[in-house]
C-alpha beads as a LAMMPS data file, in Angstrom:
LAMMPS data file: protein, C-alpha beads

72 atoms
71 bonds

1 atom types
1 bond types

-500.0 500.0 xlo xhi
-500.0 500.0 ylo yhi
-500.0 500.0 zlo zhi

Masses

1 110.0

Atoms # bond

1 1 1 -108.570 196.059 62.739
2 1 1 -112.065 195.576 63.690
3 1 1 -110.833 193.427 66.629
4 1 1 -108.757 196.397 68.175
5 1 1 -112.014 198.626 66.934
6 1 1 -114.284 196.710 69.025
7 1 1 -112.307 196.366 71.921
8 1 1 -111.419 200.374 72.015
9 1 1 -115.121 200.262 72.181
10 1 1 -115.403 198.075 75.032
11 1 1 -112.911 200.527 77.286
12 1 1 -110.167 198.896 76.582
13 1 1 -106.964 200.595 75.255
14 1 1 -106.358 199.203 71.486
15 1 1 -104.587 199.762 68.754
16 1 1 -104.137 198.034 65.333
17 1 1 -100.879 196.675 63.554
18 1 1 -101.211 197.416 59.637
19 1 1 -98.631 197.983 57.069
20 1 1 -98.308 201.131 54.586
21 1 1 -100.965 199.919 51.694
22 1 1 -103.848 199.364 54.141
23 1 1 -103.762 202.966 55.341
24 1 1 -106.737 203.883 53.394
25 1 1 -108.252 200.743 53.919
26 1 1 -107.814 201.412 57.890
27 1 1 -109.185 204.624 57.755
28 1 1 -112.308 203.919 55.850
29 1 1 -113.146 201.158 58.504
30 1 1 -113.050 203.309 61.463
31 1 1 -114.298 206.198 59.872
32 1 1 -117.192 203.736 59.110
33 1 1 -117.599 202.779 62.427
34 1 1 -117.693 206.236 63.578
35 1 1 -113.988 206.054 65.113
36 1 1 -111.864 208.382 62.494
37 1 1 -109.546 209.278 64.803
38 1 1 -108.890 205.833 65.900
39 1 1 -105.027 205.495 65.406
40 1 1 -103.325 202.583 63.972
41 1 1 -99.475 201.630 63.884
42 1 1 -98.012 201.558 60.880
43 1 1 -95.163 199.108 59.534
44 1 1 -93.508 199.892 56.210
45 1 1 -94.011 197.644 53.703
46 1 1 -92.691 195.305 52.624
47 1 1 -91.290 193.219 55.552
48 1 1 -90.620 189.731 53.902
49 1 1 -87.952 190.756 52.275
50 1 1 -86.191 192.336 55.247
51 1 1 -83.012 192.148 56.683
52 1 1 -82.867 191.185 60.977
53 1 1 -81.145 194.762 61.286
54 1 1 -84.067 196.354 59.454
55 1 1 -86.297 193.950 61.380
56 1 1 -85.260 195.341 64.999
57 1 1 -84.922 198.554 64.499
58 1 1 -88.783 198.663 63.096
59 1 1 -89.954 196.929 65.934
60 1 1 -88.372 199.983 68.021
61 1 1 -90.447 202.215 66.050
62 1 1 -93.389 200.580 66.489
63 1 1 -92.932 200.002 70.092
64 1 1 -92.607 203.961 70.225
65 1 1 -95.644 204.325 68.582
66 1 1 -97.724 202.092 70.495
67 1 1 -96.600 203.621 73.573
68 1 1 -97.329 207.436 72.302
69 1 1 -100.436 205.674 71.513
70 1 1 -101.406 204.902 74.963
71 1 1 -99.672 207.923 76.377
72 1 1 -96.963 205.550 77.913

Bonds

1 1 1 2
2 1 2 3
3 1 3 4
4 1 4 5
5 1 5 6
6 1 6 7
7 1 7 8
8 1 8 9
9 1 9 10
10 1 10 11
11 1 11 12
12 1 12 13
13 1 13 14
14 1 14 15
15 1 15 16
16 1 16 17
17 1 17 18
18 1 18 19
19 1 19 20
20 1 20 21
21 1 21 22
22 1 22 23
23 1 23 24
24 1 24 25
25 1 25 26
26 1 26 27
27 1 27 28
28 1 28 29
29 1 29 30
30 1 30 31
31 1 31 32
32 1 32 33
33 1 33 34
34 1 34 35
35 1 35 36
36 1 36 37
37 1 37 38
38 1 38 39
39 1 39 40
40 1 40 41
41 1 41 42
42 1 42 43
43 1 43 44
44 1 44 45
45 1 45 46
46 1 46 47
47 1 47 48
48 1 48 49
49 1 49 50
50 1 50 51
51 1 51 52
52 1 52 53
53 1 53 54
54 1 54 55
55 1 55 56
56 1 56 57
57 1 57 58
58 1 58 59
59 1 59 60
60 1 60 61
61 1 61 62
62 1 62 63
63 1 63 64
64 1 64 65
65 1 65 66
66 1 66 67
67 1 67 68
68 1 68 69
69 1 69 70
70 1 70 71
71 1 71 72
């Protein structure tokens, strides 16, 4: 998070990968570092116990978000 934080900071497009219960946590970071509407993609949780099916067809999902993300 603070990775992708710093490096939106440095110009360059960024987003972070988190899953469902660090939401909060996410927000509280950026908002902390004066990004709040710094946007993160967000994977259901959990994923361990996931199926391959399940697997690829969240990976689709957040592909489309990360594009919408960076207006692609």
């Amino acid at each position: 998070m603070l990775d992708a934080i710093y490096c939106s900071e440095d110009g360059l497009p960024s987003t972070a990968l988190i899953t469902t219960p660090f939401r909060k946590l996410a927000g509280m970071t950026s908002s902390n570092l004066g990004l709040a509407d710094f946007q993160c993609v967000v994977a259901d949780h959990p994923i361990w116990t996931r199926d391959d099916a399940w697997l690829d067809a969240q990976a689709e999902k957040l592909a489309d978000a990360v594009r919408k993300i960076f207006g692609l």
